[in-house]
FIBAVO-10912 format. One record per atom (N, C-alpha, C): atom name; z, x, y; residue in one letter. Coordinates in Angstrom, 1 decimal. Example, Ala and Ser with C-alpha at 12.3 -4.5 7.8 and 13.67 -1.06 7.14 Angstrom:
2
  atom       z       x       y  type
     N     7.8    13.2    -5.7     A
    CA     7.8    12.3    -4.5     A
     C     7.8    13.2    -3.3     A
     N     7.1    12.8    -2.2     S
    CA     7.1    13.7    -1.1     S
     C     7.9    12.9     0.0     S
REM end
This chain:
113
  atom       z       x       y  type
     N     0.0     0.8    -1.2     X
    CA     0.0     0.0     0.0     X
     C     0.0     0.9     1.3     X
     N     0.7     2.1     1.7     X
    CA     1.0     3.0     2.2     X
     C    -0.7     3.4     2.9     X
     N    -1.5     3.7     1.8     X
    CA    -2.7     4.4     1.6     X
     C    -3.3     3.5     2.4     X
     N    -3.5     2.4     2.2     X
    CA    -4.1     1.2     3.1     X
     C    -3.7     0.8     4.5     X
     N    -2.4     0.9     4.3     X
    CA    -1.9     0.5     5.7     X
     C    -2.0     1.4     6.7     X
     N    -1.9     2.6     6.7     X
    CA    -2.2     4.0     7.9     X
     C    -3.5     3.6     8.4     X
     N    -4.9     4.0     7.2     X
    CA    -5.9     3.7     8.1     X
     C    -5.8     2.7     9.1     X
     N    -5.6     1.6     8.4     X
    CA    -6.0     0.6     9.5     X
     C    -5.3     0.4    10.6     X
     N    -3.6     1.1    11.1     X
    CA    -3.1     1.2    12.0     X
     C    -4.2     2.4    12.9     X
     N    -4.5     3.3    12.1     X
    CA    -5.1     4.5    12.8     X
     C    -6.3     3.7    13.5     X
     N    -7.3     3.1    12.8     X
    CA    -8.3     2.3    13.3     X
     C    -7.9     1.3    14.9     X
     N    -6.6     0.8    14.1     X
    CA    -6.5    -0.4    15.4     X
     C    -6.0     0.8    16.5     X
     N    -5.0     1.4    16.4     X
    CA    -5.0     2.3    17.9     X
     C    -5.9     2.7    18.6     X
     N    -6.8     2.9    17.8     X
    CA    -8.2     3.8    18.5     X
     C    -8.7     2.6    19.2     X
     N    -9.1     1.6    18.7     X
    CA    -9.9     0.4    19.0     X
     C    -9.1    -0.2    20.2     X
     N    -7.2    -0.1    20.6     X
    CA    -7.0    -0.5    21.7     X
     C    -7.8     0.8    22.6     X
     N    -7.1     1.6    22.2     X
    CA    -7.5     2.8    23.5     X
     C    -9.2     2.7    24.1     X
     N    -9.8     2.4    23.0     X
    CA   -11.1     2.1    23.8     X
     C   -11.2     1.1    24.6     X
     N   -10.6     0.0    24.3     X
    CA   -11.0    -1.5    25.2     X
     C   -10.9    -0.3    26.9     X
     N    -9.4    -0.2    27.4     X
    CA    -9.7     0.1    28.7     X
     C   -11.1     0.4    29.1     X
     N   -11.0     1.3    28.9     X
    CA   -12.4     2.5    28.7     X
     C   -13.7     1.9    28.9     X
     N   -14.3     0.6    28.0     X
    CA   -15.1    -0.2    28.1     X
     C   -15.0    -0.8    29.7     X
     N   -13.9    -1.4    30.0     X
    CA   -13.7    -2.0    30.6     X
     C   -13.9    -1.1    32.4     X
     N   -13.6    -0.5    32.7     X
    CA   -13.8     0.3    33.6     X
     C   -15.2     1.2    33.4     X
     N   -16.1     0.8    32.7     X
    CA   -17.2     1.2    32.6     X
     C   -18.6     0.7    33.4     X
     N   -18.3    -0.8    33.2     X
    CA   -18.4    -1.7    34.5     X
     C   -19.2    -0.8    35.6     X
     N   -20.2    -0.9    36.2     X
    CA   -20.8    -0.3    37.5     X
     C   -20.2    -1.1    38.5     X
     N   -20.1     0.3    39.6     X
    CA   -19.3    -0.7    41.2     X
     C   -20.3    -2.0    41.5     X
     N   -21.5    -1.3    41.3     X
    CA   -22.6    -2.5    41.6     X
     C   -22.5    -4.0    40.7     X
     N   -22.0    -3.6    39.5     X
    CA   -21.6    -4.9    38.9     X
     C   -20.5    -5.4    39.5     X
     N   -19.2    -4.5    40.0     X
    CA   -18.2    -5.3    40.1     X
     C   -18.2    -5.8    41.3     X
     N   -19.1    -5.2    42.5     X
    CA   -19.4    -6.1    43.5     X
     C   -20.2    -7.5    43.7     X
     N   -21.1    -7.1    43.2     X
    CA   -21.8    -8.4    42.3     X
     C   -21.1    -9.4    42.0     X
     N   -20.2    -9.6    41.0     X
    CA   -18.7   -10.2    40.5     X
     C   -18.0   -10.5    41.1     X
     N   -17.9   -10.3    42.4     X
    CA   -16.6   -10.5    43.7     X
     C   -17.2   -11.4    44.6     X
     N   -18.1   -10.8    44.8     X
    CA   -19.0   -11.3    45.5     X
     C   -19.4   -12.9    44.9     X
     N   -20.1   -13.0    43.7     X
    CA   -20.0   -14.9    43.1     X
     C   -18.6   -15.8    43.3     X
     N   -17.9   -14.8    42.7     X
    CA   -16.3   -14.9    43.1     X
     C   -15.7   -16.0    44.0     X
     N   -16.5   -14.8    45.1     X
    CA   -16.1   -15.7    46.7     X
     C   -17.0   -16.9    46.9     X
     N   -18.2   -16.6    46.5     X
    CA   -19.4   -17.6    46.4     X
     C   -18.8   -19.2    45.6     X
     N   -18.3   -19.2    45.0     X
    CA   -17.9   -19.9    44.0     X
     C   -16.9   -20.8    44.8     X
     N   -15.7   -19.7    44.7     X
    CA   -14.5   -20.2    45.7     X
     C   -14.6   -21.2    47.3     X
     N   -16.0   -20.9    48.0     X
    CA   -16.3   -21.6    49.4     X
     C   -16.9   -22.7    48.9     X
     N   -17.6   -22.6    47.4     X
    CA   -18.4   -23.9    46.9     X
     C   -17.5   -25.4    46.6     X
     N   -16.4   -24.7    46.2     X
    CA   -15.9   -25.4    45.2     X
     C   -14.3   -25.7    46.0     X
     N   -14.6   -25.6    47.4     X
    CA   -13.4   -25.5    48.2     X
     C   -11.7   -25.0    48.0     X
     N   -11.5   -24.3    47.1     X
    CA   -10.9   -23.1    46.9     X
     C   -10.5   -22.2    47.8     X
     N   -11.5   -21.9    48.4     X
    CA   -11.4   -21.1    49.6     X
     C   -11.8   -21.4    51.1     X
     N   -11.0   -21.1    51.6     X
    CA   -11.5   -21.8    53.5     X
     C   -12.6   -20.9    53.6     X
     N   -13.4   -21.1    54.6     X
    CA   -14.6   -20.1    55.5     X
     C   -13.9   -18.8    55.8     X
     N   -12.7   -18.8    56.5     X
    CA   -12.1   -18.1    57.2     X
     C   -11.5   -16.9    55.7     X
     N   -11.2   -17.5    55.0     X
    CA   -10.7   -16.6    53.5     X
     C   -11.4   -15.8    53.3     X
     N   -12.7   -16.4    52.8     X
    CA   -13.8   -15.8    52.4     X
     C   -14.5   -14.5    53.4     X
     N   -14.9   -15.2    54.9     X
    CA   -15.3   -14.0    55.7     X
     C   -14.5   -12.9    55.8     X
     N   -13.0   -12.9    55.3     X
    CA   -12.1   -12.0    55.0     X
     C   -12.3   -11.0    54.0     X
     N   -12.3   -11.4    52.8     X
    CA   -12.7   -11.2    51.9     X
     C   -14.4   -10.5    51.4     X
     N   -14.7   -11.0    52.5     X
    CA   -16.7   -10.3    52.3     X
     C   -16.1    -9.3    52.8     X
     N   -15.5    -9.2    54.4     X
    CA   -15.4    -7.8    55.0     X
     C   -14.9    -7.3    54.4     X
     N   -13.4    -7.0    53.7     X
    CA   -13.2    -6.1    52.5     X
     C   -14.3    -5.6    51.7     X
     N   -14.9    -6.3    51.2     X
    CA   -15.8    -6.4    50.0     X
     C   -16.9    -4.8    50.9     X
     N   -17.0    -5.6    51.8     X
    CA   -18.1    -4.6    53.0     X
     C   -18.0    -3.3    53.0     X
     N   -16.4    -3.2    53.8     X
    CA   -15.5    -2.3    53.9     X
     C   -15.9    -0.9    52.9     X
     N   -15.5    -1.7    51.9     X
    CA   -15.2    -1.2    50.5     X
     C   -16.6    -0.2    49.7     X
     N   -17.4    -1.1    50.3     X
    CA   -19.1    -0.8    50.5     X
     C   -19.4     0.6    50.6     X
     N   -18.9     0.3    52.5     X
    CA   -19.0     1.2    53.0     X
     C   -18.7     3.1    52.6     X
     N   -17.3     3.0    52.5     X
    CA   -16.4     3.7    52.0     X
     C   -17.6     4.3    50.4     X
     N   -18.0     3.2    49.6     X
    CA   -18.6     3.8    48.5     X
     C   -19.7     4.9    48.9     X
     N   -20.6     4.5    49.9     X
    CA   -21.8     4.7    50.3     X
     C   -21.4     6.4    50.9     X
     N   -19.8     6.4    51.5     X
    CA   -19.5     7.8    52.1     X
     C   -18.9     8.7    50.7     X
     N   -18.5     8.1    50.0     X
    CA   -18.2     9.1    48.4     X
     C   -19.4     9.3    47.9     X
     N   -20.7     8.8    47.9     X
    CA   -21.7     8.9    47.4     X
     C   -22.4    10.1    48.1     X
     N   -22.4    10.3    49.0     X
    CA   -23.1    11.3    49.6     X
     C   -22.8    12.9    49.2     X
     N   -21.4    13.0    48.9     X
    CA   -21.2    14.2    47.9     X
     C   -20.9    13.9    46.8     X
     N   -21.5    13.4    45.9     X
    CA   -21.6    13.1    44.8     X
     C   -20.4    12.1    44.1     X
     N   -19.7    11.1    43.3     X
    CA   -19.0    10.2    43.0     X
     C   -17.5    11.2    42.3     X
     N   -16.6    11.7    42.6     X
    CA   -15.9    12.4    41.5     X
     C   -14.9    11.5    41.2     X
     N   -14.3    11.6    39.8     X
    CA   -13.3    10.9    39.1     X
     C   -12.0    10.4    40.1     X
     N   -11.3    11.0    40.8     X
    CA   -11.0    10.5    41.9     X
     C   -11.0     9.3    43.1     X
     N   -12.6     9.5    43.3     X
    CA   -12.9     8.5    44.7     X
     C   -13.4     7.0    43.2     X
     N   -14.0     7.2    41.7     X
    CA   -13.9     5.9    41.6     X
     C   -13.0     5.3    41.0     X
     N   -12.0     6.1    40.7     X
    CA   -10.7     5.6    40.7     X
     C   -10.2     5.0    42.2     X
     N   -10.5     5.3    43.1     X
    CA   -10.2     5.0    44.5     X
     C   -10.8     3.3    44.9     X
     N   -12.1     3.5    43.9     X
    CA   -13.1     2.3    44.7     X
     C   -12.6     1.1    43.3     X
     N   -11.9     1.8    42.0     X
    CA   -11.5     0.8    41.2     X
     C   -10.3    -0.1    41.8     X
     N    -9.2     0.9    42.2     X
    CA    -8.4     0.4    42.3     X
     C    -8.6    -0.3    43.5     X
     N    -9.4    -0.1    44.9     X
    CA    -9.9    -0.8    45.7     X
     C   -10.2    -2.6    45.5     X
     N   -11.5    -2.2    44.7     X
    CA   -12.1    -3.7    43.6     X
     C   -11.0    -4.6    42.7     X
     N    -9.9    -3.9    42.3     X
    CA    -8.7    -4.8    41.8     X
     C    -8.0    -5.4    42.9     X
     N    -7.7    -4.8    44.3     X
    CA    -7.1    -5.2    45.1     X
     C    -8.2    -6.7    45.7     X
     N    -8.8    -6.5    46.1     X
    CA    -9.7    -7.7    46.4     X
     C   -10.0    -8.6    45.3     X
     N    -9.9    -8.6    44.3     X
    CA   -10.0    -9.2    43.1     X
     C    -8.5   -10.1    43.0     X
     N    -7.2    -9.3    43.3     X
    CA    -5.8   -10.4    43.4     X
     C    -6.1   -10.9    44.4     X
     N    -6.7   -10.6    45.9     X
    CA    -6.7   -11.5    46.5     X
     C    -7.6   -12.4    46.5     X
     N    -8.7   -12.4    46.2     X
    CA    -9.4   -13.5    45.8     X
     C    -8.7   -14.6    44.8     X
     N    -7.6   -14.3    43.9     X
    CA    -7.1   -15.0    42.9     X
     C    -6.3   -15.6    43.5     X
     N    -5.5   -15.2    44.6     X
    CA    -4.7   -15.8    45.8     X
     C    -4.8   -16.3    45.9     X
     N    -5.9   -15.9    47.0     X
    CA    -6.6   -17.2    47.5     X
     C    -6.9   -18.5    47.4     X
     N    -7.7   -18.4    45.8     X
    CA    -8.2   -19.0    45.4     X
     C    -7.4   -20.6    44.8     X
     N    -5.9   -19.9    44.8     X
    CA    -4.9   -20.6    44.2     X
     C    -3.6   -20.9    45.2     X
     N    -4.5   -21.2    46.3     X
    CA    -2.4   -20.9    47.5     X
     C    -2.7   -22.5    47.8     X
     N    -3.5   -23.1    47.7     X
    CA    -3.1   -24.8    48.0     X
     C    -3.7   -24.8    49.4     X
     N    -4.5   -23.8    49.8     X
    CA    -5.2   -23.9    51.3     X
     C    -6.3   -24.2    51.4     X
     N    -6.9   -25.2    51.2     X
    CA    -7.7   -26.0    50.8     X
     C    -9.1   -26.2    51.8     X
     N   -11.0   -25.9    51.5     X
    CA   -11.6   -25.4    52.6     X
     C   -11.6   -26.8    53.8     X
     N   -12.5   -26.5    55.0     X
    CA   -12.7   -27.6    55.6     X
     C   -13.4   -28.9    54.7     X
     N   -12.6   -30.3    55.1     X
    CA   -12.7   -31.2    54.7     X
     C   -12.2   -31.8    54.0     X
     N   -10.9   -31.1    53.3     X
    CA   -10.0   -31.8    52.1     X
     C    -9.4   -32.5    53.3     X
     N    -8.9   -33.5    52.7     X
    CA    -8.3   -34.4    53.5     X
     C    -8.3   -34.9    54.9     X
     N    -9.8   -34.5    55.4     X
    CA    -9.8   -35.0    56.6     X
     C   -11.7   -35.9    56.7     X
     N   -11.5   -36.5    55.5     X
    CA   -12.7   -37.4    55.2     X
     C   -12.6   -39.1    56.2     X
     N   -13.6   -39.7    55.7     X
    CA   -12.6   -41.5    56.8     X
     C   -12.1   -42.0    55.4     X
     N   -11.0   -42.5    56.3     X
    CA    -9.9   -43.3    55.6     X
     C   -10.5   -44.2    54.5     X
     N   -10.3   -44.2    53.4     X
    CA   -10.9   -46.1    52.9     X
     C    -9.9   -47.1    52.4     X
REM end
């Protein structure tokens, strides 16, 4: 039983340690892309006020920006660790947002019936 059971502990460790890995593999261009529907979604679906969102793009911008200046000398393990954890920070607040009960123009201010 012994003989059986290692492997497959050994297998499953490995197989956690990769998920992260996968997962931060993700291009910035994808994960802006993804924030960006995000918010798109959020203004659609009144989740999010105008005012949230134009918030939220400028980060998104910001954040752009900042990529476009690491890119110029080349991406190092550092700056996209910098632009990941960046993309997670805008990602809670969009989840915030998304969920604070601030509801866009028009919830409750339709005619009476």
């Amino acid at each position: 039983m012994k003989k059986i059971l290692i492997p497959i502990v050994a297998v499953s460790a490995l197989a956690a340690a990769t998920v992260p890995a996968v997962a931060s593999a993700q291009s910035i261009n994808q994960r802006q892309d993804m924030l960006e529907r995000r918010i798109d979604q959020g203004v659609r679906n009144h989740s999010l006020t105008r005012s949230e969102a134009n918030r939220l793009r400028a980060d998104l911008r910001q954040t752009a920006r900042l990529e476009a200046q690491y890119r110029r000398g080349g991406l190092s393990g550092w700056e996209r660790a910098d632009l990941d954890r960046r993309f997670d920070r805008i990602s809670a607040q969009i989840r915030y947002e998304r969920h604070d009960r601030d509801y866009g123009y028009g919830y409750g201010h339709g005619p009476r019936r």
